[in-house]
C-alpha positions in Angstrom: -21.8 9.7 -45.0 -23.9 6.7 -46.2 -24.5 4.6 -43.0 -23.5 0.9 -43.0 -27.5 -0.2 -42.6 -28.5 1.9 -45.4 -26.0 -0.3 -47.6 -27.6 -3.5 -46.4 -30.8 -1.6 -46.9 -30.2 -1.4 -50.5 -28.5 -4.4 -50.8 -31.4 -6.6 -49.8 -33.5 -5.2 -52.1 -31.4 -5.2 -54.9 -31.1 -9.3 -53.8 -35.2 -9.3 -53.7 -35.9 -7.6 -57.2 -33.2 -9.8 -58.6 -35.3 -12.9 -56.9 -38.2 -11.7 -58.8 -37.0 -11.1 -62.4 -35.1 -14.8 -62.0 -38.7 -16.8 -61.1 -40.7 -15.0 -63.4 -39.9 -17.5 -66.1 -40.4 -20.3 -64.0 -43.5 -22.2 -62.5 -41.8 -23.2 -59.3 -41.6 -21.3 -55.7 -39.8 -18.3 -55.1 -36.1 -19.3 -53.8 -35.9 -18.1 -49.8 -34.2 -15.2 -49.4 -30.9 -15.0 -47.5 -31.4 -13.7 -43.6 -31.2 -10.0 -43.2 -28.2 -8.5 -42.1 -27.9 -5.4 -39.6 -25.1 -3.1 -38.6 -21.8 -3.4 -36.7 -21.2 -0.7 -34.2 -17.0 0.3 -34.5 -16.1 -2.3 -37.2 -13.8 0.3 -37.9 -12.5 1.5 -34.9 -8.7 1.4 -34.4 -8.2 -1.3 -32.0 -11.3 -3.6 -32.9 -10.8 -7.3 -32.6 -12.0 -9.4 -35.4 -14.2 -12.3 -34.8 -14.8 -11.2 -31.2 -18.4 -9.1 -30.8 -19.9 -7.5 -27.6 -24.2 -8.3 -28.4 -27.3 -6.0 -26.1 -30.0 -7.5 -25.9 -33.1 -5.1 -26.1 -34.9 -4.7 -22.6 -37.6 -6.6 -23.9 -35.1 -9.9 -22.9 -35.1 -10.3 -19.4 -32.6 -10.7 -17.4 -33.3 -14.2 -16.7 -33.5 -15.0 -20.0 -30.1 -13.7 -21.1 -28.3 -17.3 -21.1 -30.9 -19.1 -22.8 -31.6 -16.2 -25.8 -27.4 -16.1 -26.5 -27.5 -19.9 -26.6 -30.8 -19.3 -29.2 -29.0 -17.2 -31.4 -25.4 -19.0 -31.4 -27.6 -22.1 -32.7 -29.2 -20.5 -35.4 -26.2 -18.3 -36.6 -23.1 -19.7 -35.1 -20.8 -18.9 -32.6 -18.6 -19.3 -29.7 -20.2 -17.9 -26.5 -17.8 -16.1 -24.0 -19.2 -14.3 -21.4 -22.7 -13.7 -20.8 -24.2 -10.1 -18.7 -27.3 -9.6 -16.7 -26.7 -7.0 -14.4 -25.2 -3.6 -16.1 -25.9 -4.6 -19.1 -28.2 -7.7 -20.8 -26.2 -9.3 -23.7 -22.4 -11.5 -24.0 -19.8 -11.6 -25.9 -19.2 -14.0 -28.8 -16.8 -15.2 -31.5 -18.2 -15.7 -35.0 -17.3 -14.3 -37.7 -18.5 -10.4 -39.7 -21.2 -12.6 -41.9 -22.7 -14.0 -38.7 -22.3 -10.9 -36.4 -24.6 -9.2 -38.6 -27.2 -12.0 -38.9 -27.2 -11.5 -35.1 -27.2 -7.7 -35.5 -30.2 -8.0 -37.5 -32.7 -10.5 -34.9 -35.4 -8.6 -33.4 -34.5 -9.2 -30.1 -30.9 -7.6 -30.3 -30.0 -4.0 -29.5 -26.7 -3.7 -31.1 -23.6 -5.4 -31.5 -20.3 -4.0 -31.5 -16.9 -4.9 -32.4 -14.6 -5.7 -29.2 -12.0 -3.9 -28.7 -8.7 -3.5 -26.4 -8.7 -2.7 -23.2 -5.3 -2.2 -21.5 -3.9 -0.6 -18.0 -2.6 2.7 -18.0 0.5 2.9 -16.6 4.4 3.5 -17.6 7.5 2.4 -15.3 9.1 5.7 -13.2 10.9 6.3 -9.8 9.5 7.2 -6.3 6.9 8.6 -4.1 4.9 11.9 -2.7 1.4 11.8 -3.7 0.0 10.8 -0.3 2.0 13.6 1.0 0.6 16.2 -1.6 -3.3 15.3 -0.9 -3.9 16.5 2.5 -2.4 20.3 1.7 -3.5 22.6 -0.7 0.2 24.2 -1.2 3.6 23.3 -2.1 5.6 22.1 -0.6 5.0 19.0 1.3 5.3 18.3 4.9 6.4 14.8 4.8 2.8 13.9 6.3 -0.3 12.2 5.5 -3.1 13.5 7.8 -6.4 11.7 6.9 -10.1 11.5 8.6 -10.5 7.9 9.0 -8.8 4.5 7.4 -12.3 3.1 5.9 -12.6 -0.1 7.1 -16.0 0.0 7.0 -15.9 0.3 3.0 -15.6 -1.9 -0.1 -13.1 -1.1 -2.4 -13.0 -3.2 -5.6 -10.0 -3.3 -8.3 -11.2 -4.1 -11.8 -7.6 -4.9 -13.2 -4.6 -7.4 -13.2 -5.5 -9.1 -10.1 -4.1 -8.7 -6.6 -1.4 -10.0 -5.0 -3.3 -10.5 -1.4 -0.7 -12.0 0.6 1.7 -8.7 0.6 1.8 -7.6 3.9 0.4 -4.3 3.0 -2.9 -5.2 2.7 -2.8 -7.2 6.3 -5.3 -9.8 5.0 -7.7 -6.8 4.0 -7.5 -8.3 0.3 -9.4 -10.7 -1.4 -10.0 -12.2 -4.4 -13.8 -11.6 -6.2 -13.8 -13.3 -9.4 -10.7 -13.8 -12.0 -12.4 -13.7 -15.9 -9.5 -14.0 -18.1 -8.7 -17.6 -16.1 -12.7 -17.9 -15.2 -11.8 -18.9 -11.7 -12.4 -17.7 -8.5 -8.5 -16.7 -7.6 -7.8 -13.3 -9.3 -3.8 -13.3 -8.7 -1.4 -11.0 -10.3 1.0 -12.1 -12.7 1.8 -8.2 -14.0 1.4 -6.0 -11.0 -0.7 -3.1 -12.5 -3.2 -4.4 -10.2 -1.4 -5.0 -7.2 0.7 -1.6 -6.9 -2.8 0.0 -7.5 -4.3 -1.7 -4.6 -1.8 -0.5 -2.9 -2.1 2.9 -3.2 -6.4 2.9 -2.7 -5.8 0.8 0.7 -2.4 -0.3 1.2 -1.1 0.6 5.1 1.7 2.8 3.6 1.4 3.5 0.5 -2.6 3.5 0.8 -5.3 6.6 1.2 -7.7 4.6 2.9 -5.3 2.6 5.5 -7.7 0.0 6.4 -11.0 -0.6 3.3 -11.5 -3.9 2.6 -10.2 -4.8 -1.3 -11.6 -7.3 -3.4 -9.5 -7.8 -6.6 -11.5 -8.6 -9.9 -8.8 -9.6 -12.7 -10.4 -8.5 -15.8 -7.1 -8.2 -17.8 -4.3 -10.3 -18.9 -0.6 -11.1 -17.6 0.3 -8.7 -20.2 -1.9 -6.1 -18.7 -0.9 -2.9 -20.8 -1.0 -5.1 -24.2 -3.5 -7.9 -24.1 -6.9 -8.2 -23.4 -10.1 -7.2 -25.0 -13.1 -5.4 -23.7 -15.0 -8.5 -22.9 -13.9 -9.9 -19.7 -13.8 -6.1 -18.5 -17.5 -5.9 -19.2 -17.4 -9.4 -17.6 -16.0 -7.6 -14.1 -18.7 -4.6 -14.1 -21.4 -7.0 -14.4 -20.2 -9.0 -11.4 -19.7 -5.7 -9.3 -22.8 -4.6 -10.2 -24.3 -7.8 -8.4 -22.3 -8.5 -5.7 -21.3 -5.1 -4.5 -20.7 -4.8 -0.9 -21.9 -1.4 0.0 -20.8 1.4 0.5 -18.3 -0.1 -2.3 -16.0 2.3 -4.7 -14.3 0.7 -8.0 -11.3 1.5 -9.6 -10.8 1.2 -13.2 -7.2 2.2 -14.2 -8.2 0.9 -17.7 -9.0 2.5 -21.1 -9.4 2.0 -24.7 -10.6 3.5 -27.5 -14.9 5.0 -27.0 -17.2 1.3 -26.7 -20.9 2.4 -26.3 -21.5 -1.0 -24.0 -18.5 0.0 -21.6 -19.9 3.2 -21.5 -23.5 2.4 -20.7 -22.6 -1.0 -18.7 -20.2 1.2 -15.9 -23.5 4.0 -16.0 -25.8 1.0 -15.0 -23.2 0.1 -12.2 -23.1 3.4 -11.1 -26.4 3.9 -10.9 -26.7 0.9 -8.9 -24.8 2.5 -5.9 -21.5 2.0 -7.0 -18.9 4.9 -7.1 -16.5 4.1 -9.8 -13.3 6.3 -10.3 -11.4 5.7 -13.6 -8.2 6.4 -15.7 -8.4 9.1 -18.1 -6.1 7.8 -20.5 -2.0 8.3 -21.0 -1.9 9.5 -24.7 -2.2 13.7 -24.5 -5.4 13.8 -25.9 -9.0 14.6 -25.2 -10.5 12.0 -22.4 -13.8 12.2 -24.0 -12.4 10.0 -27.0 -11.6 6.8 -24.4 -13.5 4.5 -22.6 -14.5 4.4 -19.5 -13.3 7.8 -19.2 -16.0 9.5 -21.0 -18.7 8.2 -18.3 -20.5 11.5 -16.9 -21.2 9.7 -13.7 -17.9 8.4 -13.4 -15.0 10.4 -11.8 -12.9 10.8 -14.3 -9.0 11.4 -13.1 -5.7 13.2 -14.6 -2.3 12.9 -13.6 0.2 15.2 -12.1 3.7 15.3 -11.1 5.6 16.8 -7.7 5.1 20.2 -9.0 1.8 19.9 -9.7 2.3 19.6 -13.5 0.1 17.7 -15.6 2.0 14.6 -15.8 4.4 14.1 -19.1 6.1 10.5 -18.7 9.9 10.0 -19.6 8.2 7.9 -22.6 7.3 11.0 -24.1 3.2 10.2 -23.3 1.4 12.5 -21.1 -2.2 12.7 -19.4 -5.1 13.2 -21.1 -7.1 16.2 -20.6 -10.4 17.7 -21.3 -14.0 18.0 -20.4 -14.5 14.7 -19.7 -11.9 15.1 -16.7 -13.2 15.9 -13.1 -9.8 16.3 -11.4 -6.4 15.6 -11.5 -4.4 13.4 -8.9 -0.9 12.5 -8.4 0.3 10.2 -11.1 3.9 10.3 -11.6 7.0 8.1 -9.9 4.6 6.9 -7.2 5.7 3.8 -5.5 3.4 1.0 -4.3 2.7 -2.8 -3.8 4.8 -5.2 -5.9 3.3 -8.5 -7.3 6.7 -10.4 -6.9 7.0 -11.0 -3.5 5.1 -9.7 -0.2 6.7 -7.4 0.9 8.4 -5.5 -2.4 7.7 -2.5 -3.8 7.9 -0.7 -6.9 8.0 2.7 -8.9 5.0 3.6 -11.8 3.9 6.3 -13.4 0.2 6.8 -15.6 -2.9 8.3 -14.8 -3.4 4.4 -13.8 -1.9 5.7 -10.7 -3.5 9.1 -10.3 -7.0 7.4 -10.1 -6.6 5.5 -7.5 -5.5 8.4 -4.7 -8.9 9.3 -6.0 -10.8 6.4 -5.2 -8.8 6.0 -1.7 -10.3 9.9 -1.3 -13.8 8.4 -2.3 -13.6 5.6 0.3 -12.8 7.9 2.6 -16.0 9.9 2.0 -18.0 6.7 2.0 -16.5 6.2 5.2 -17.7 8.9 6.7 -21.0 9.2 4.8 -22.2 5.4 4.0 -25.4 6.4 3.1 -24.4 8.6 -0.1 -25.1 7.9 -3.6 -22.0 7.6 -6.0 -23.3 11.6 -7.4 -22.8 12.8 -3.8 -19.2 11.1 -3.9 -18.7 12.7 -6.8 -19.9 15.7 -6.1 -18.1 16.2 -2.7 -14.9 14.8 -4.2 -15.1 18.1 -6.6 -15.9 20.4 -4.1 -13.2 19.2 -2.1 -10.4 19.4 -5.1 -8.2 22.4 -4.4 -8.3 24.8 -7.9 -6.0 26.7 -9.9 -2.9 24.3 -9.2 -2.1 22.6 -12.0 -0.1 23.8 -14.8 -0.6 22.9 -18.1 -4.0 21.0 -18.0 -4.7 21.8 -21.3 -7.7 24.0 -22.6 -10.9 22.4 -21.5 -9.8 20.4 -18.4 -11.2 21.4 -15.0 -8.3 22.8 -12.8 -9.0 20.7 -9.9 -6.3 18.6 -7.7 -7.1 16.2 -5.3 -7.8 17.2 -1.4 -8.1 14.9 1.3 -9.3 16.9 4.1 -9.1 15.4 7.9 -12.1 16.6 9.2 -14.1 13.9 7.5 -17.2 16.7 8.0 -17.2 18.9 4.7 -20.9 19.1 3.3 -21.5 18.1 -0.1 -21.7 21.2 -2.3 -24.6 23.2 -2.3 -25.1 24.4 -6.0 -28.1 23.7 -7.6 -29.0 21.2 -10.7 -31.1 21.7 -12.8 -32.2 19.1 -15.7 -34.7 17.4 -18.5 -34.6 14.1 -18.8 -36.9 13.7 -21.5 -35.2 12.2 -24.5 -35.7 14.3 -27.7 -35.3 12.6 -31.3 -32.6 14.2 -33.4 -33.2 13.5 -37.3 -31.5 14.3 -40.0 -30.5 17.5 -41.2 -32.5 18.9 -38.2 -32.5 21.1 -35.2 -34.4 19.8 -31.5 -34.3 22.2 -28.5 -34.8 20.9 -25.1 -35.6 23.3 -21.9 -34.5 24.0 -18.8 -36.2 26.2 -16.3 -34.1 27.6 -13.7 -35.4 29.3 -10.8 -34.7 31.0 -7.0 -30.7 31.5 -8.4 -30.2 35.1 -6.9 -28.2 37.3 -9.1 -26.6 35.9 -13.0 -25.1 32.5 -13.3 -21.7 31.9 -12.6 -18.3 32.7 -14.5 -17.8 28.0 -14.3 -21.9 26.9 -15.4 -21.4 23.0 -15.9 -23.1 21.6 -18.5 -23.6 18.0 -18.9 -24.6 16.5 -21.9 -25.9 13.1 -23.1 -26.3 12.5 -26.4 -26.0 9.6 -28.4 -25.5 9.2 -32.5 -23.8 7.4 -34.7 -22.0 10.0 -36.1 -21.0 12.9 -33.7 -19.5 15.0 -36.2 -23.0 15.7 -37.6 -23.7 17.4 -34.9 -23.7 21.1 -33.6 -24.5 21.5 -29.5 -25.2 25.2 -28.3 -26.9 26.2 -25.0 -29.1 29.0 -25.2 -29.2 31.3 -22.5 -32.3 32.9 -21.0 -31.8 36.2 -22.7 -30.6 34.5 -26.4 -27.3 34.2 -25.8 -25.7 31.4 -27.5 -22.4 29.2 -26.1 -21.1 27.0 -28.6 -20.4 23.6 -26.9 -19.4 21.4 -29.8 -18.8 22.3 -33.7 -20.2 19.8 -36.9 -16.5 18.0 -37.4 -16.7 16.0 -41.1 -13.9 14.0 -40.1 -15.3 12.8 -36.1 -17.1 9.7 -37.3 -17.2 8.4 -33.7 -20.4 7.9 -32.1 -22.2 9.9 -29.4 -21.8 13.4 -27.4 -21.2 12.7 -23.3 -19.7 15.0 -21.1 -19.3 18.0 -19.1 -18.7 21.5 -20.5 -17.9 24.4 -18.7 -18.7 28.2 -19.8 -18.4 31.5 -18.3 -22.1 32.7 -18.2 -21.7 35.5 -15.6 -22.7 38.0 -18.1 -26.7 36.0 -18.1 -29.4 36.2 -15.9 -29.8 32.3 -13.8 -33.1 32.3 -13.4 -35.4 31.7 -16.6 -35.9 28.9 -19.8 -31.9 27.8 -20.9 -32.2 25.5 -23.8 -29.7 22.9 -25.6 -29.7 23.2 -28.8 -28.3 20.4 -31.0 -28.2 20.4 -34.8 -28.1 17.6 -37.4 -26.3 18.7 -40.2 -26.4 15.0 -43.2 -28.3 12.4 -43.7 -28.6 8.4 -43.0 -27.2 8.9 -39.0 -29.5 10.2 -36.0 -30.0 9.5 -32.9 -31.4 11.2 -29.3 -30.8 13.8 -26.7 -31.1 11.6 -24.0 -30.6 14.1 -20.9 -28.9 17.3 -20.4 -28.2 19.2 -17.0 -27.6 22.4 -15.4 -25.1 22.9 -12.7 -25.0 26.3 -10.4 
């Protein structure tokens, strides 16, 4: 395809030649020529908002100068500021119109700027619960307990959603408010109750995994929850986690929408600050990787199941997402929690809105017990832990993993090996880039689950052909060129049976451009025995 800047490309010189032949009859100046415009990042992505724009700065803008460059480039090309980000990412959102949004996309100091889109909870209405019951055993069926290691009171939890109610008596004065940015106050209360029956199951005192973390609600959608806002004020929330975490701190996001590159790298940057983040992988069957913030390698990314250990299908007729892009699966169906209405109600949902919060309950938990770890060993021990083979159709692709809570509180972190190459490698068109790996000290061949994570970013996936190469030649097809996938980027984990291939020795990605006008960069890509 003909990318969007190689239209304005043309454009702007046609305007310049045409500037030329016009004054060459003249004896006056040369008219000025109109400001260069650049490209809009999902202009055409189901869901964007028009007239509302998410603008990254380049990291040659400080942080400190965020404010003062947005303000800058509102007065020379218009625009309405709304929420400004110097922590996981460096940019803010605006309203102006497409005209303007590209005079901004073009300034020197910008790094992109991308439509907004929706971002909505992910949850449908159902009847009541089990999934406490079903995490601390690996078998059907239940006990009618709940054994768990500890209650986490000595971990953060924060809840990037509706708001909470904090007064139920659930949370025992454990909740609080952080920051509310759809109202831009400092009371985050729930007028929907996504957030609150969330809450309740990551730390509520019944329906809770973690009886006793401290919650911090941080509203970042609206009283319509599942319907309203955009991706804005939810970039709005990550930023303010990202500074005023109190660690060891786990997030929730039981939010999605359609792929947003700053959502994506905004909730890495938070992650990578020392936050562990679990998030919703989306209630419309399809393939995780193709939502945001599910697609997040670093974020645990969670399923849904029902009481016999299904992958969950909704009485609406939607159903959990699957795919690479999952880590796990949790309870998610007719689980009952917190109601927003009064403090002491409860209430019945259903949605992989409430599968990832037994997750992030399981996460506090660890953090509990381990306050020291980073948010990979979280992640990491969260896997291990997950009890396999129990889920029924997860779809082709998905991990078969189910939430575990063991009550030991002592299980090590896994002890397979990574292996990766961060060095980012240019991928131009029509083009092929390899980038190594050197494994060694694996005894034996690699194993029948090899986890391959890949980062990628283009503007045009379906360009693109990803193969690893094994030590001996062997080739595993990861991702096929797709004509029709006009989304951007490649960012996930792939699994393949390598057992047949020697570990030790030089694995490659290979990753192969196949048109013209779209490239971009193999950021990072890593081994996992």
């Amino acid at each position: 395809m003909v990318s969007q800047a190689a239209v304005w490309r043309v454009a702007a010189a046609a305007c310049a030649v045409g500037a030329l032949i016009a004054g060459a009859g003249t004896a006056g100046a040369a008219p000025t020529p109109p400001p260069s415009e650049g490209r809009i990042l999902g202009a055409d992505r189901a869901g964007a908002v028009k007239g509302s724009y998410i603008v990254t700065f380049k990291d040659s803008v400080a942080r400190t100068d965020v404010g003062r460059t947005a303000r800058s480039l509102t007065g020379r090309h218009g625009g309405t500021i709304g929420h400004t980000y110097t922590a996981a990412l460096r940019g803010f959102s605006v309203k102006v119109d497409e005209e303007q949004a590209r005079k901004l996309a073009a300034d020197p100091s910008v790094a992109r700027v991308e439509a907004d889109g929706v971002a909505y909870a992910l949850g449908t209405q159902n009847d009541p619960t089990w999934g406490l019951d079903r995490i601390d055993q690996r078998d059907l069926p239940g006990d009618r307990k709940f054994t768990y290691p500890n209650t986490a009171s000595n971990v953060t939890a924060y809840v990037l959603d509706t708001g909470i109610r904090t007064s139920h008596q659930e949370f025992g004065g454990r909740a609080v408010s952080g920051y509310d940015f759809i109202d831009n106050d400092s009371v985050a209360q729930d007028c929907n109750g996504h957030g609150t029956h969330v809450a309740g199951t990551v730390g509520g005192a019944t329906y809770g995994v973690a009886k006793a973390v401290k919650l911090v609600g941080v509203r970042v959608l609206n009283c319509q929850g599942s319907s309203g806002s955009t991706w804005a004020p939810v970039l709005a929330g990550i930023d303010w986690v990202t500074k005023n975490a109190v660690k060891p701190a786990v997030a929730n996001m039981s939010i999605g929408g359609g792929r947003t590159s700053s959502v994506d790298d905004a909730l890495a940057a938070s992650i990578a600050s020392g936050v562990s983040y679990v998030v919703a992988a989306g209630n419309d069957g399809a393939n995780a990787c193709n939502t945001s913030p599910a697609a997040v390698p670093s974020a645990v990314t969670v399923g849904a199941t029902d009481s016999r250990d299904a992958r969950s299908i909704w009485p609406s007729g939607k159903s959990s997402n699957h795919g690479t892009c999952l880590d796990l699966f949790g309870p998610g169906s007719d689980i009952v929690s917190a109601s927003h209405l009064n403090d002491t109600g409860s209430r019945s949902d259903g949605g992989t809105s409430m599968a990832s919060p037994h997750v992030a309950g399981a996460a506090a938990l660890i953090l509990s017990a381990n306050p020291s770890w980073t948010p990979k060993q979280v992640h990491d021990r969260l896997i291990a832990d997950a009890t396999p083979n129990k889920v029924t159709d997860a779809k082709t692709g998905s991990p078969n993993r189910l939430l575990y809570v063991p009550n030991d509180g002592t299980t090590p972190p896994p002890t397979g090996k990574t292996f990766e190459n961060t060095t980012a490698y240019p991928i131009r068109d029509n083009a092929t880039v390899e980038s190594p790996v050197t494994v060694s000290g694996i005894t034996g061949n690699a194993p029948a689950a090899l986890s391959v994570t890949v980062d990628i970013r283009h503007t045009f996936r379906g360009d693109l052909r990803v193969d690893l190469v094994a030590p001996d030649g062997g080739v595993f097809r990861l991702k096929d060129y797709n004509a029709n996938d006009s989304a951007d980027d490649v960012r996930g984990t792939f699994t393949v049976n390598a057992a047949s291939k020697p570990a030790n020795g030089s694995w490659k990605l290979r990753v192969s451009d196949n048109w013209v006008n779209d490239t971009g960069t193999l950021n990072s890509w890593s081994l996992k025995f």
